[in-house]
C-alpha positions in Angstrom: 5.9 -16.1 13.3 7.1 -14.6 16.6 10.4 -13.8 16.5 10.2 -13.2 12.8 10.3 -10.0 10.6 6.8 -8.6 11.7 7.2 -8.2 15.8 10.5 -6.2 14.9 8.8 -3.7 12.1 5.5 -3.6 14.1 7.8 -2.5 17.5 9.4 -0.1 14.7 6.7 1.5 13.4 4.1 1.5 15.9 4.8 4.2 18.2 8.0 6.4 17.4 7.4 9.4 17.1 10.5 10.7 15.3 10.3 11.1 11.7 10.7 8.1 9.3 10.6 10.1 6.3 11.1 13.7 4.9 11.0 14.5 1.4 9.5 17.9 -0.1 9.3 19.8 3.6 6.7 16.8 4.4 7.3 15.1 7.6 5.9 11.3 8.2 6.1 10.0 11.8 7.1 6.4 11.8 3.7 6.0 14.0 1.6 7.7 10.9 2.9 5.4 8.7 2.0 2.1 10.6 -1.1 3.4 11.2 -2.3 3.9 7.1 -0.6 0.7 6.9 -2.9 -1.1 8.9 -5.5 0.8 7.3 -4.2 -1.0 4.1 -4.0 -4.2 5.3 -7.8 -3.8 6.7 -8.9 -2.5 3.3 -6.9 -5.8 1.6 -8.3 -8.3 4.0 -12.2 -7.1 3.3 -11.5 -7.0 -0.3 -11.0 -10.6 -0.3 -7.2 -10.5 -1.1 -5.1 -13.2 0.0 -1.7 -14.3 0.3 0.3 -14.7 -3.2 -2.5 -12.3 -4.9 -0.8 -10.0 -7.3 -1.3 -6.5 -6.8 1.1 -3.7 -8.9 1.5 -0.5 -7.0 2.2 2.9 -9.5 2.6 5.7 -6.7 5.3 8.2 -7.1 7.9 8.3 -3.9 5.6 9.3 -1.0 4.1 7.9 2.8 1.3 6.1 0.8 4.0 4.2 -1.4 5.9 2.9 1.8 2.5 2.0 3.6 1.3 0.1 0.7 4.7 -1.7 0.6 4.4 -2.4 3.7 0.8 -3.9 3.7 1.9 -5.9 0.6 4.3 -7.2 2.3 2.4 -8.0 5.4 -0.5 -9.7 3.8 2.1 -11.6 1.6 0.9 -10.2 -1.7 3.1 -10.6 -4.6 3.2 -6.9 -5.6 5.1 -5.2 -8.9 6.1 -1.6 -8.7 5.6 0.3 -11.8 6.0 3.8 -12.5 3.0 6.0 -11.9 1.1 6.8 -15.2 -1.6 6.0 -17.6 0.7 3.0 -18.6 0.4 1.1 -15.3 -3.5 0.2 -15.8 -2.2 -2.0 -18.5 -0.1 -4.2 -16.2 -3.3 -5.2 -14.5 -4.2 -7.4 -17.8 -0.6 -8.2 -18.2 0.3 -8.9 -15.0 -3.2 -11.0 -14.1 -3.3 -9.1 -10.8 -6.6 -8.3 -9.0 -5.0 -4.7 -7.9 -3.8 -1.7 -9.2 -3.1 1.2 -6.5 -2.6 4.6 -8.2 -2.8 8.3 -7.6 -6.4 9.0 -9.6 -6.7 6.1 -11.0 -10.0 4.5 -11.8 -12.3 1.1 -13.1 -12.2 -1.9 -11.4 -9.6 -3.2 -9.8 -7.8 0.0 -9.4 -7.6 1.9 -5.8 -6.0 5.3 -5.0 -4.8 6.0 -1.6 -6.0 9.0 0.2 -3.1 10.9 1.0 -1.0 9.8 3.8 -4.6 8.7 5.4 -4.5 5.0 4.0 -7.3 4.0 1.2 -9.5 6.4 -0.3 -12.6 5.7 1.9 -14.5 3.1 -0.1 -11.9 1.1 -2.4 -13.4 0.2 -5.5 -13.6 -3.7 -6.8 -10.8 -6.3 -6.9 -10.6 -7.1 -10.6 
């Protein structure tokens, strides 16, 4: 796909070191957010996930939202943004999706990102 979508965000993301995003006196580096979202894309591609898998992402506004996005996006996943909350593990069922990514979440299928770090260290199950 050179030429495509991917080269440009990659060149984006990759190593500027102004900030990408601010919110809450947090400041993200464009370069910290590439790098948790290659830590996502690692973490979806030794799952098993594959392109067209749905996946429902229920993070409030933060760097792990945007590097999930962007791993989502990357890998192709179909993905459905939800509001954070108890009401999200539902849409797994609903939603026949084999992920759920969400701040404390928990049970199969569901993963919660560690901070701005990427995946918590050992993702649980796809469901």
């Amino acid at each position: 796909m050179s030429g495509g979508w991917r080269p440009r965000l990659a060149a984006a993301l990759r190593e500027r070191p102004t900030p990408l995003l601010v919110a809450d006196g947090d400041v993200v580096p464009a370069a910290s957010l590439w790098a948790g979202s290659r830590r996502w894309v690692s973490a979806f591609r030794a799952a098993g996930l594959a392109r067209g898998d749905r996946a429902v992402l229920a993070l409030p506004p933060s760097a792990a939202f945007v590097q999930v996005l962007v791993a989502a996006l990357w890998e192709g996943l179909t993905l459905a943004v939800a509001p954070p909350g108890p009401a999200a593990a539902g849409l797994l069922d609903h939603l026949d999706a084999r992920l759920l990514v969400a701040a404390g979440g928990s049970g199969p299928g569901v993963w919660a990102p560690d901070g701005p770090a990427g995946p918590a260290a050992r993702p649980g199950p796809l469901r």
